[in-house]
C-alpha positions as CSV (number, residue, x, y, z in Angstrom):
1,X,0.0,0.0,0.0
2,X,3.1,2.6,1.2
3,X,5.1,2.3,-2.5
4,X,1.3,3.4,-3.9
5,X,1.3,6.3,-2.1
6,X,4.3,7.0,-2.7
7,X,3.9,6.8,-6.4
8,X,0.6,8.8,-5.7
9,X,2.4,11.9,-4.2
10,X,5.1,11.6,-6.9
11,X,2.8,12.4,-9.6
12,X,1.1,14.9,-7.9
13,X,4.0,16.5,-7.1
14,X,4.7,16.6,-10.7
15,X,1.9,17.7,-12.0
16,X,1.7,21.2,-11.3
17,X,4.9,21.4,-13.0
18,X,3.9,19.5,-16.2
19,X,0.5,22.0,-16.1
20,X,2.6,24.5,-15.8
21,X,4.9,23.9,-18.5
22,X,2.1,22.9,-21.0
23,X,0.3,26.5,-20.1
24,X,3.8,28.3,-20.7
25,X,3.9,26.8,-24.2
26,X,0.1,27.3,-24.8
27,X,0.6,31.0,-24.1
28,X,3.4,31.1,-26.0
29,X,2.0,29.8,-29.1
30,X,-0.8,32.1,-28.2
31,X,1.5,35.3,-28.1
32,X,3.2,34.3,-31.3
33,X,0.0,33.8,-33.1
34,X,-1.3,36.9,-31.9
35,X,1.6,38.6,-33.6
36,X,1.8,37.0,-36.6
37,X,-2.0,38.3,-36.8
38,X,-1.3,42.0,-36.2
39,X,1.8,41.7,-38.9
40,X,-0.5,40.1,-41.5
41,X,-3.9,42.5,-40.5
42,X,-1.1,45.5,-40.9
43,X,0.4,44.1,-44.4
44,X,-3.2,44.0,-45.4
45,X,-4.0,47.5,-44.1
46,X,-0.9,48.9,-45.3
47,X,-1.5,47.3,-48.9
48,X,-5.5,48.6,-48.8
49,X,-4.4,52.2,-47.9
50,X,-1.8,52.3,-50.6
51,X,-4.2,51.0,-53.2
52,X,-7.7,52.5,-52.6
53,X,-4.9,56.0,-52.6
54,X,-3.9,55.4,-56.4
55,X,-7.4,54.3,-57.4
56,X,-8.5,57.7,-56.0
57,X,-5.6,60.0,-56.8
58,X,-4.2,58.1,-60.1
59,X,-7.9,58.4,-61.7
60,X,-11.0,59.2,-59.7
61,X,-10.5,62.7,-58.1
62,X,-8.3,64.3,-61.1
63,X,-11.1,63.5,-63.2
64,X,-13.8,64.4,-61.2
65,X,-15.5,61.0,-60.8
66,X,-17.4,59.1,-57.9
67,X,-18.1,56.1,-57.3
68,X,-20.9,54.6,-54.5
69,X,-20.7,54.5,-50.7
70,X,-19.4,56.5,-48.3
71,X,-16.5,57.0,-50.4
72,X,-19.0,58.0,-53.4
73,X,-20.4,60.5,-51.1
74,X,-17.3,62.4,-49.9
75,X,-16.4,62.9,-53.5
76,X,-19.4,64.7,-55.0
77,X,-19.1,66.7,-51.9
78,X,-15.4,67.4,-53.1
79,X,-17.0,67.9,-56.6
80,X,-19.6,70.7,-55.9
81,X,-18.0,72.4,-52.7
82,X,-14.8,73.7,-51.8
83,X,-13.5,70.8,-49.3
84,X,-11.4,68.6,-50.6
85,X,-11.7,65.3,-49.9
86,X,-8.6,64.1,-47.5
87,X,-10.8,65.4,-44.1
88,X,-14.1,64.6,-45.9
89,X,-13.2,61.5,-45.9
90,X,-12.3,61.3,-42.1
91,X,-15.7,63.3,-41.4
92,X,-18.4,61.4,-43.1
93,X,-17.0,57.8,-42.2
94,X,-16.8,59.5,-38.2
95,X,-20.1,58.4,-37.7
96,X,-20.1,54.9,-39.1
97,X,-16.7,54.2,-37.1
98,X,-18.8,54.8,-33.9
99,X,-21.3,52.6,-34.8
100,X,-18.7,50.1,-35.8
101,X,-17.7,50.4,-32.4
102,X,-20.8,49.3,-30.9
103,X,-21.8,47.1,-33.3
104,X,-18.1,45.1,-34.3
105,X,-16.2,45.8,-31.1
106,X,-12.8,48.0,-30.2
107,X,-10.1,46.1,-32.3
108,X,-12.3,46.7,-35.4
109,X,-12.8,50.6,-34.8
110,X,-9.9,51.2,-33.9
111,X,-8.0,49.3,-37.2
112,X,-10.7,51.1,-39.2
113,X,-10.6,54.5,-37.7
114,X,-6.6,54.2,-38.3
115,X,-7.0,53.0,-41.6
116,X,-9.4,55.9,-43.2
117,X,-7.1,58.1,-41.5
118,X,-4.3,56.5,-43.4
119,X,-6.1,56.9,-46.6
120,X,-6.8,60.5,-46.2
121,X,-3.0,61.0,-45.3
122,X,-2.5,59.3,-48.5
123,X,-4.4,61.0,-50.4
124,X,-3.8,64.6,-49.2
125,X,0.4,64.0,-49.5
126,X,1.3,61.0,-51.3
127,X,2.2,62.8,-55.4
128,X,0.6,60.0,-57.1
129,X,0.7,59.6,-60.9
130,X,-2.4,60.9,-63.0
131,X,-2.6,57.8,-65.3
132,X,-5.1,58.6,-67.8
133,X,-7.9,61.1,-69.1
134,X,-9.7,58.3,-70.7
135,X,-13.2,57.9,-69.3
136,X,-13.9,54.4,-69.5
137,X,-10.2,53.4,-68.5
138,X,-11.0,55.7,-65.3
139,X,-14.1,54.1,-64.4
140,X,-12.4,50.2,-64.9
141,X,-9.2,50.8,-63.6
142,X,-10.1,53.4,-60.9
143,X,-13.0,51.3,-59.8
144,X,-10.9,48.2,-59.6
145,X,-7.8,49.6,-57.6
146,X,-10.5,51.4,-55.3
147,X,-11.9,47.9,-54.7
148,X,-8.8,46.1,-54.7
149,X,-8.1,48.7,-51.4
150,X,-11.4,48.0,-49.6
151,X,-11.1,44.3,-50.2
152,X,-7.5,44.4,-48.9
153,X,-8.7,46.2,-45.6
154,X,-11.4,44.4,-45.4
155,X,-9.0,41.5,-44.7
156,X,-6.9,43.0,-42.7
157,X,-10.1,43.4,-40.2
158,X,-11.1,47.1,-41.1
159,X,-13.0,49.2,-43.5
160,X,-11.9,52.0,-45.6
161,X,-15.4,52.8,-46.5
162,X,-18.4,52.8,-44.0
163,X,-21.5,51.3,-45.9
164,X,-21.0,48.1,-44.9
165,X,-21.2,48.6,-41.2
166,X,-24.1,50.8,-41.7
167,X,-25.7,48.1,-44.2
168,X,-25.0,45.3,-41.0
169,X,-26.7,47.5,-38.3
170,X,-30.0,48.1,-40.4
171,X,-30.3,44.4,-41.6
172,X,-30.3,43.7,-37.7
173,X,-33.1,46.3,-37.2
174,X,-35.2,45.3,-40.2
175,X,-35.9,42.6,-43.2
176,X,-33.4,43.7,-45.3
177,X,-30.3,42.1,-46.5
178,X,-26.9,43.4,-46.3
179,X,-27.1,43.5,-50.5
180,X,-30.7,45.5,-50.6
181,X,-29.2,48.1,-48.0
182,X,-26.0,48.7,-49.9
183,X,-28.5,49.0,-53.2
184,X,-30.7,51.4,-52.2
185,X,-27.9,53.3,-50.4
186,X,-26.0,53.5,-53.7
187,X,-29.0,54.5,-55.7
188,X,-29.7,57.5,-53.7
189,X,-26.2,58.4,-54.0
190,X,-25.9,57.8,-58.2
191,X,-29.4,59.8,-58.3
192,X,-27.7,62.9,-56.7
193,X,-25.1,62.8,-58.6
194,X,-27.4,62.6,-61.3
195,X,-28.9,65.7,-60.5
196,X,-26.2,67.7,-59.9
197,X,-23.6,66.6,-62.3
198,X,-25.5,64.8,-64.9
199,X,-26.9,61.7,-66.3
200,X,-23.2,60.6,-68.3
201,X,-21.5,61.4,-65.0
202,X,-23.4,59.0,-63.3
203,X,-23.5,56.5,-65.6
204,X,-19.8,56.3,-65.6
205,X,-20.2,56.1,-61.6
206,X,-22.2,53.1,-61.7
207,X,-19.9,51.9,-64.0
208,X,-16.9,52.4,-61.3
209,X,-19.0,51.0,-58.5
210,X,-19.9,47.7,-60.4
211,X,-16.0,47.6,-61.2
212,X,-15.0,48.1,-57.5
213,X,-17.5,45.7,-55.8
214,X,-15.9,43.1,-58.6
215,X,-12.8,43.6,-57.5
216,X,-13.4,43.5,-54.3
217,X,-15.0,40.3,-54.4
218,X,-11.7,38.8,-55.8
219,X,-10.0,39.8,-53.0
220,X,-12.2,38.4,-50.4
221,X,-13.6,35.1,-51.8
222,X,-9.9,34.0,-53.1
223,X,-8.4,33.7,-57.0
224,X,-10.1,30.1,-56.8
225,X,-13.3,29.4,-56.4
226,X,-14.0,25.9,-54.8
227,X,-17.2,23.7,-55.2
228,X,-18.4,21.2,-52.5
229,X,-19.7,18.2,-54.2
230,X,-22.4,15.2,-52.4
231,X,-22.1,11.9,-54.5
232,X,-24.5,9.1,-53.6
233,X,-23.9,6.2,-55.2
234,X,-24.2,2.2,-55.1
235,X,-20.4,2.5,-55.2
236,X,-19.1,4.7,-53.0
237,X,-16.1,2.8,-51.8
238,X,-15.1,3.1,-55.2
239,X,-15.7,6.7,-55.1
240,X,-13.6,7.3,-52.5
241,X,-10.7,5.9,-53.5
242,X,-10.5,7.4,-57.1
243,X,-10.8,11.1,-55.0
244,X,-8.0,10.3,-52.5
245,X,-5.5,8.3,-54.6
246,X,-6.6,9.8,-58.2
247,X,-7.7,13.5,-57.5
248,X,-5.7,13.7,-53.9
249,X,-8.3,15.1,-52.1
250,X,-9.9,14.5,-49.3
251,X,-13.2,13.2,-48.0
252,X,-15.9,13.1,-45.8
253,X,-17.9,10.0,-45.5
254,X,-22.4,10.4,-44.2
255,X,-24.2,7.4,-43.3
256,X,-27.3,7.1,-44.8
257,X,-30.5,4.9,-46.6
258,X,-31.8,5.0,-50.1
259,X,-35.0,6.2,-50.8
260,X,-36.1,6.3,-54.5
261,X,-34.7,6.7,-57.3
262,X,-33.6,5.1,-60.4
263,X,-33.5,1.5,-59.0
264,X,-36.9,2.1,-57.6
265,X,-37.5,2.1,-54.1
266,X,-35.0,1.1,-51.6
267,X,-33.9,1.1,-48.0
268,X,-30.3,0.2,-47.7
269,X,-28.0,1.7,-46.1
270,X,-25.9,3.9,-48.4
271,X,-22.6,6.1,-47.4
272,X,-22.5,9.6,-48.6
273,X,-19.7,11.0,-49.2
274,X,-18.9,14.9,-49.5
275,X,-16.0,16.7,-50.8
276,X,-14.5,19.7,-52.0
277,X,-12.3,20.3,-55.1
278,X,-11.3,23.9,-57.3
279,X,-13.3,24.6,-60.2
280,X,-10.3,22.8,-62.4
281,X,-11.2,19.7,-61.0
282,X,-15.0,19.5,-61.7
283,X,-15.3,18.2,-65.1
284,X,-12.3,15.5,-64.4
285,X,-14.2,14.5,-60.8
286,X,-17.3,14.1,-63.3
287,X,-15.8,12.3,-65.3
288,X,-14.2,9.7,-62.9
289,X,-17.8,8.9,-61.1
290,X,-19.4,8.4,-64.9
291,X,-17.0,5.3,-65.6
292,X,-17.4,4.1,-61.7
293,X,-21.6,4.2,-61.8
294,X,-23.2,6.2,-64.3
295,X,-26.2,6.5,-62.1
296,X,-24.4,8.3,-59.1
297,X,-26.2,11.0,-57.7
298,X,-23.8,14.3,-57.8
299,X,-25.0,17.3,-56.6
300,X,-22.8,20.8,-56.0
301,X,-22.6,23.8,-54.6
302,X,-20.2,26.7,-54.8
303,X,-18.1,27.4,-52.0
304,X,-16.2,31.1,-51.6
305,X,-13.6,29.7,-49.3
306,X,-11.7,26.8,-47.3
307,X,-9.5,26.7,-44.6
308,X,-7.5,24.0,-43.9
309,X,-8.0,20.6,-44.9
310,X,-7.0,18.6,-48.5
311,X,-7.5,21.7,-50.8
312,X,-5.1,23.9,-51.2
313,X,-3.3,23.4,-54.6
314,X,-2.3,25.1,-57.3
315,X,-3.8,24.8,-60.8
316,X,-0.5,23.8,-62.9
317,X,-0.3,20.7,-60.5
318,X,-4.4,20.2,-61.0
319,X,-3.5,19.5,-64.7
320,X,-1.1,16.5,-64.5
């Protein structure tokens, strides 16, 4: 009985000391994580500020163009007043910022409020080329490096434009979605500057706007897009293998029971078995479940993003 008590007190002796040293390794990978978060969200910003600044000052503002949102409004205020638009920029997003603040929390306001500021420093000092007088270039290319800004802030955890915070609140307040807020928003702003700087004006606007939003999609949802497939078939075993050791992805496997379809009517058990490839992999994943059984079931969906996982791969390997 002694030498278990013994060998009871040993390990309890040790094992604030093993606790201890598993929580000083937990914090540190915590710390470093932490760190490696701010770098990245601060690439991001950095990368946003810099960008949305030579979409603004390389075509928009010598031009005198606008585009939608907040942004769109502080330049047709530059356009038919005498402010210019580094503090207008600062002003009109002030109020958005606070409710950011209530509604997102302090690490997002505060990223945000620093990176609007950093725009409008920018955009006020920053001797940007003027890259072209070409209308339609301005509205692409200024559109798309404005977007290409927001989208990069965006993923660095802030906004450079406040729309979408405002678009968030009232969808939690009301019906609407996030996209029939930002629509009706962005009308009311393309029929002001209708009005007060003409229909071709705004035309060209909307143009920009349908270019920015474009661009920043691409930023957020990835280069690749990804589908998420469901095959139900009579063969799934078969299935599976030919994705792991033929396609090299990976799997993930649903029991479940036949009900009717081709065969007729039927109650035996049946695996399911969900994956997720890039769009380059479709038509060859098609192809592989039409020579294993012709009568699988394949249904799919699109996916903007993954994380982690069997998917990550890049599209000249996707072709051998």
């Amino acid at each position: 009985m002694y030498p278990i008590l013994i060998n009871m007190l040993k390990k309890s002796e040790l094992t604030p000391k093993t606790i201890s040293q598993y929580q000083k390794a937990k914090n540190f990978h915590r710390r470093r994580q932490v760190c490696r978060n701010i770098i990245q969200d601060s690439i991001f910003m950095v990368l946003g500020v810099l960008t949305a600044g030579f979409g603004l000052k390389g075509f928009l503002l010598p031009n005198n163009f606008i585009d939608g949102g907040v942004t769109g409004i502080s330049l047709l205020i530059a356009e038919v007043t005498v402010l210019t638009l580094p503090p207008l920029l600062i002003i009109i997003n002030a109020p958005f910022i606070i409710l950011g603040y209530f509604q997102m929390g302090k690490a997002f306001a505060f990223k945000s409020a620093l990176a609007i500021c950093g725009l409008a420093l920018v955009v006020a000092v920053f001797p940007y080329p003027i890259i072209t007088h070409d209308k339609l270039l301005i509205a692409a290319f200024g559109g798309f490096f404005l977007g290409l800004g927001i989208g990069f802030a965006m993923r660095g955890g802030a906004v450079l434009d406040g729309t979408e915070v405002l678009a968030i609140y009232l969808t939690r307040q009301s019906s609407l979605s996030v996209g029939d807020v930002i629509l009706g928003f962005n009308i009311a702003i393309f029929s002001v500057a209708a009005y007060l700087l003409g229909i071709e004006t705004a035309l060209y606007a909307i143009l920009t706007y349908f270019t920015a939003s474009k661009a920043l999609d691409f930023i957020l949802e990835g280069i690749e897009e990804y589908t998420g497939v469901t095959i139900i078939s009579h063969r799934s075993e078969e299935v599976r293998r030919m994705i792991i050791h033929t396609l090299r992805r990976g799997v993930t496997i649903y029991s479940g029971k036949s009900g009717f379809g081709k065969r007729g009517e039927g109650h035996a058990e049946i695996d399911i078995i969900y994956t997720v490839v890039t769009r380059l992999e479709v038509s060859r994943l098609q192809q592989e479940i039409e020579v294993i059984d012709p009568l699988a079931f394949v249904v799919m969906s699109s996916i903007k993003d993954t994380k982690g996982g069997m998917i990550k791969k890049r599209a000249h390997k996707l072709l051998h």
